[in-house]
C-alpha positions in Angstrom: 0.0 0.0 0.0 1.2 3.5 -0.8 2.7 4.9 2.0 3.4 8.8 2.6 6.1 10.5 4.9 5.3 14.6 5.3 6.9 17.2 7.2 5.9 21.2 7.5 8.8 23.7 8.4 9.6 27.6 8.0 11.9 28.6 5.6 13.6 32.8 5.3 11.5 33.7 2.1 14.5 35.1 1.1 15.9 31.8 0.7 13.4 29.9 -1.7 15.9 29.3 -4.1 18.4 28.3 -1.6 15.6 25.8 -0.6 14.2 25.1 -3.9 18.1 24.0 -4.9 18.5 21.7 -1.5 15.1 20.0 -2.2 16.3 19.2 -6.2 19.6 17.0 -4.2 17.2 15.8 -2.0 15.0 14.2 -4.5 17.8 12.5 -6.3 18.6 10.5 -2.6 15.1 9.5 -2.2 14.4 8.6 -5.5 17.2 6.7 -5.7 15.9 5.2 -2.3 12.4 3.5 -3.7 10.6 7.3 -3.2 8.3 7.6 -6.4 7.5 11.1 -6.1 8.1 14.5 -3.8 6.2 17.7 -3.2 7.3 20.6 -2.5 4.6 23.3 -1.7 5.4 27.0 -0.7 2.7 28.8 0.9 0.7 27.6 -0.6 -3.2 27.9 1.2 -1.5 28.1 4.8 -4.0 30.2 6.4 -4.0 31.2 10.2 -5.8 29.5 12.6 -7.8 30.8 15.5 -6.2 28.4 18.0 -3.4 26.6 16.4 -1.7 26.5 12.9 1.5 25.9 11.0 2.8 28.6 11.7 2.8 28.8 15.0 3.6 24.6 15.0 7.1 25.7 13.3 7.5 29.2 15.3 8.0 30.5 12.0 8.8 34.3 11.9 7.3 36.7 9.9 10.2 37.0 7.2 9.7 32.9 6.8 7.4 31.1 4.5 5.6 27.7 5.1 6.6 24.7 3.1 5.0 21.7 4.0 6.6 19.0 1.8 6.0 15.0 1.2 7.6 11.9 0.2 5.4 8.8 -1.8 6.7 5.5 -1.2 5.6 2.5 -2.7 4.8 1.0 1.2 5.7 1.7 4.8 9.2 -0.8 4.6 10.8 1.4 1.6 9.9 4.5 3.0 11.9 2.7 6.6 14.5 1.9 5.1 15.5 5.0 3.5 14.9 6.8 6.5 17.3 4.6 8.4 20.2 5.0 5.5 
């Protein structure tokens, strides 16, 4: 079964190339580990919450942007084992 790994951080929006660039060599490590596909999204629909929200779950600042990202993998023991190598 398809299995997905995600994670949500704050990135300087200065630095989106920077990011953009670091998430390009990423992909070519977890491809090369059984991922089948990565995506990238930058602030894209991150709206503020009332109570809680991603911003304030990554203390981002308010020069940052929000990139919440995933990672397909075939099933849950791929997407293991290339998180242990």
């Amino acid at each position: 079964m398809t299995y997905f790994s995600g994670t949500v951080c704050a990135v300087p929006t200065a630095n989106k190339q920077k990011y953009r660039d670091h998430a390009a060599k990423a992909w070519t490590i977890f491809r090369k580990y059984g991922a089948t596909r990565m995506i990238e999204t930058w602030g894209a629909d991150v709206p503020r919450g009332k109570l809680t929200d991603f911003y304030g779950a990554v203390q981002a600042k308010e020069d940052e942007t929000i990139v919440f990202s995933w990672i397909e993998w075939p099933d849950k023991p791929t997407s293991d084992a290339a998180w242990e190598r």
